[in-house]
C-alpha positions in Angstrom: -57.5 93.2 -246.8 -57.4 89.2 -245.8 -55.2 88.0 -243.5 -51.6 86.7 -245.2 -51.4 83.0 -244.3 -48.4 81.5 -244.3 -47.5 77.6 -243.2 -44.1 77.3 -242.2 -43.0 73.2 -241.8 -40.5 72.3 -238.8 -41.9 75.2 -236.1 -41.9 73.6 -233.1 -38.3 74.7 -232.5 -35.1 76.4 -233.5 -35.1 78.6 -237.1 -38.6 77.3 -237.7 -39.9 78.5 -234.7 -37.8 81.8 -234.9 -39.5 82.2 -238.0 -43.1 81.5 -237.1 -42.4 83.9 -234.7 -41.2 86.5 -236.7 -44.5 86.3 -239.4 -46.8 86.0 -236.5 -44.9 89.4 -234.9 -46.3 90.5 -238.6 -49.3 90.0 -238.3 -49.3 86.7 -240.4 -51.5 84.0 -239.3 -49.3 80.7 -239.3 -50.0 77.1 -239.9 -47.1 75.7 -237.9 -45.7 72.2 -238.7 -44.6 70.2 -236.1 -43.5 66.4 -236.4 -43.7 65.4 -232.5 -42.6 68.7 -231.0 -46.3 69.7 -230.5 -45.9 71.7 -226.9 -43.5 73.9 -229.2 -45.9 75.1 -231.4 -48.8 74.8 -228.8 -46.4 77.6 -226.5 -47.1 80.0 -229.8 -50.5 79.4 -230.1 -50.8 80.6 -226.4 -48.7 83.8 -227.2 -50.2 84.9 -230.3 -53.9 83.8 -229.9 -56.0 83.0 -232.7 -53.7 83.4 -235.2 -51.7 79.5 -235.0 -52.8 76.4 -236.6 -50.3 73.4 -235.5 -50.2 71.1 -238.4 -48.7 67.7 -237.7 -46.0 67.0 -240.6 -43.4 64.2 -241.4 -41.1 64.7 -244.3 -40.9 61.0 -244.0 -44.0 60.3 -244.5 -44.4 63.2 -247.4 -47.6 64.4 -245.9 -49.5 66.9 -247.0 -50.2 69.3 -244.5 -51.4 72.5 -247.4 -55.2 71.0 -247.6 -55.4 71.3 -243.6 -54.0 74.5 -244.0 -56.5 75.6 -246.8 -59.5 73.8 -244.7 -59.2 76.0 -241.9 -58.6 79.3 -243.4 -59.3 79.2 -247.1 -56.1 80.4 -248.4 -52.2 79.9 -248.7 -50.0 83.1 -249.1 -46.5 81.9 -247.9 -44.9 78.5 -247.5 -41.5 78.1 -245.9 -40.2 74.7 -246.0 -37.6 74.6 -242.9 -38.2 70.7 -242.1 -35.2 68.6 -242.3 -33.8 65.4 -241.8 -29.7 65.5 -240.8 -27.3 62.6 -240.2 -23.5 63.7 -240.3 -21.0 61.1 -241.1 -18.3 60.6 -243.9 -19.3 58.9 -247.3 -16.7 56.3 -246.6 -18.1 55.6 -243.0 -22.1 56.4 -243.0 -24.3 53.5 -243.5 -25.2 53.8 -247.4 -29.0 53.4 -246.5 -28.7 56.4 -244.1 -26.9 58.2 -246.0 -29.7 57.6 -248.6 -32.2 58.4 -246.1 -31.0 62.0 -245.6 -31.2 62.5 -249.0 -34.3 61.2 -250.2 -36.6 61.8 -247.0 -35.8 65.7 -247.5 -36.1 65.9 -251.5 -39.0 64.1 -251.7 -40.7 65.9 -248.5 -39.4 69.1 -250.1 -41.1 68.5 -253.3 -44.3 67.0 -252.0 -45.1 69.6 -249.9 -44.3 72.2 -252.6 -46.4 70.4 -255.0 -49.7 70.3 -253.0 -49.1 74.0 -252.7 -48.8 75.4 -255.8 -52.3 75.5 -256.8 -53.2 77.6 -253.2 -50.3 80.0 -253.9 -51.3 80.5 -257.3 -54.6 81.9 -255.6 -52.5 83.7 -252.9 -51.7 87.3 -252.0 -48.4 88.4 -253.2 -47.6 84.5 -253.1 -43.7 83.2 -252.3 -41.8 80.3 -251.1 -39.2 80.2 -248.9 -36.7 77.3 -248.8 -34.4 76.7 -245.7 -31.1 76.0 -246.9 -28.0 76.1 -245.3 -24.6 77.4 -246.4 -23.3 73.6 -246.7 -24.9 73.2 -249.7 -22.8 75.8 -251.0 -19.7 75.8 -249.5 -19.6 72.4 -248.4 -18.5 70.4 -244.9 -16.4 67.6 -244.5 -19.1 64.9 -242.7 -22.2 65.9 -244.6 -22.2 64.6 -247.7 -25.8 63.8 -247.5 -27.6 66.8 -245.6 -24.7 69.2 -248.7 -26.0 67.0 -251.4 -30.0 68.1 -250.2 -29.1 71.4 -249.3 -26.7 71.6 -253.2 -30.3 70.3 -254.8 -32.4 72.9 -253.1 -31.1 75.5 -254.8 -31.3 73.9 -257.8 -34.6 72.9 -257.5 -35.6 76.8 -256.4 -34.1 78.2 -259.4 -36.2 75.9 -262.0 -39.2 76.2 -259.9 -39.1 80.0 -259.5 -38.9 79.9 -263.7 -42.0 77.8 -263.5 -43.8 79.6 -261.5 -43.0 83.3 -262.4 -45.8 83.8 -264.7 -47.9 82.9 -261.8 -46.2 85.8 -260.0 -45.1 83.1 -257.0 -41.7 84.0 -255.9 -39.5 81.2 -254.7 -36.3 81.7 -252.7 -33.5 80.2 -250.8 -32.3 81.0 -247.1 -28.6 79.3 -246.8 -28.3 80.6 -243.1 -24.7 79.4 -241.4 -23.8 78.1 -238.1 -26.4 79.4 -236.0 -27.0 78.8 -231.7 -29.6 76.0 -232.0 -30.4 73.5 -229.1 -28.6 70.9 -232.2 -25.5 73.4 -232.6 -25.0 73.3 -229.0 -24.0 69.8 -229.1 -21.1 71.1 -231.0 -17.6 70.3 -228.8 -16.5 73.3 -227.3 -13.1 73.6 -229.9 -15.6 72.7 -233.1 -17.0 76.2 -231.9 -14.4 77.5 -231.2 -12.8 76.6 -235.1 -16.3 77.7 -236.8 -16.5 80.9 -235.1 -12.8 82.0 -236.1 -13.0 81.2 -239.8 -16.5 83.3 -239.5 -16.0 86.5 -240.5 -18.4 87.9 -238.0 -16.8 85.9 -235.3 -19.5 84.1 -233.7 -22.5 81.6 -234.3 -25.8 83.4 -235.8 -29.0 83.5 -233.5 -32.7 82.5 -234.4 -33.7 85.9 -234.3 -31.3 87.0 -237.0 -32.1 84.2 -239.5 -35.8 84.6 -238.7 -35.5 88.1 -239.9 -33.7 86.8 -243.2 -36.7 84.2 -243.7 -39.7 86.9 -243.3 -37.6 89.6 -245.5 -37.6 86.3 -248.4 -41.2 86.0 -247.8 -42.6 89.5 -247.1 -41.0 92.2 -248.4 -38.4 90.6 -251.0 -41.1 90.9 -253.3 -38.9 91.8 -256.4 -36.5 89.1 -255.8 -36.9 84.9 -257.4 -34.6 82.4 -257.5 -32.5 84.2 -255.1 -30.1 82.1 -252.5 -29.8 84.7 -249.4 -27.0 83.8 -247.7 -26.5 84.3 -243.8 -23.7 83.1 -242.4 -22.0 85.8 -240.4 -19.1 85.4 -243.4 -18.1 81.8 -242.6 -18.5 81.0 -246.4 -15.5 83.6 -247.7 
């Protein structure tokens, strides 16, 4: 059998990395997106040898990093969009073109990306998407209107697509991981953490690892589930 290719946007750090990590641990070879983290994704190119493509991508720009992908190895099996753009702030106090920005920088990243895709995963092996979502965009959070509102339309968005794309046996998912121990969460003052963690049923903040593990399950082996919003969240969303 061919190698399963999988390009996985924002995984120079964090979940993105985590997740590279985890399909690469799989045996996956990985096309790993990286805006200006490039070191990030050049450390697991040196670890798992021959098997990583860094891709540069910006959402902003809604680049198109699938024909790169499809250039250097032929095919497209999984795509996990993980790339974001995130700017807290109340609606009454965030600039309104920034608040604009979060929204319409991810969407249209989101479905650009997606887009260029299709007709690779339509020709892939046991062929899914994976969208990054977050539990905000279920549960909401007072200070992210913008980043909920992207994170509300994902699933959305997921649900239609997976409909569209069933007959072309392409599974499309949603990963709505919680508050998870990030080099961004760590900015988080000390009795912010303290707060999340308490009202988290788990009583703690996730790790990489464990929402990495969530993402390759959507992609690999979830293979009777579409349109399907996984949440992981330790509980914080009960």
């Amino acid at each position: 059998m061919e190698t399963r290719t999988a390009l996985v946007t924002g995984a120079s750090r964090g979940i993105g990395a985590g997740i590279a990590r985890g399909l690469l641990s799989r045996g996956v070879q990985v096309a790993a997106g990286y805006r200006s983290g490039r070191a990030g994704v050049e450390a697991l190119g040196a670890e798992f040898r021959g098997q990583v493509l860094p891709v540069r991508f910006d959402l902003a720009a809604e680049s198109n990093p699938v024909a790169e992908v499809v250039d250097h190895w032929g095919r497209l099996d999984s795509l996990v969009l993980n790339a974001a753009v995130w700017n807290g702030g109340r609606l009454d106090t965030l600039d309104p073109a920034e608040w604009w920005r979060v929204v319409e920088t991810n969407l249209k990243g989101m479905a650009a990306v997606t887009r260029a895709a299709i007709p690779a995963l339509v020709e892939g092996d046991r062929p899914s998407i994976v969208l990054v979502g977050s539990v905000v965009g279920i549960q909401g959070f007072a200070g992210d209107t913008a980043y909920g509102s992207v994170k509300a339309a994902m699933i959305g968005f997921a649900r239609s697509l997976a409909k569209e794309l069933a007959r072309n046996d392409v599974r499309v998912n949603v990963l709505a991981p919680g508050f998870v121990e990030t080099d961004m969460t760590a900015e988080i003052p000390e009795r912010s953490r303290q707060r999340i963690a308490s009202a988290t049923l788990l009583g703690r903040f996730g790790t990489v690892d464990e929402i990495a593990k969530a993402a390759v399950f959507l992609s690999e082996d979830a293979t009777f589930c579409t349109g399907t919003v996984l949440t992981a969240d330790g509980g914080w969303s009960l």
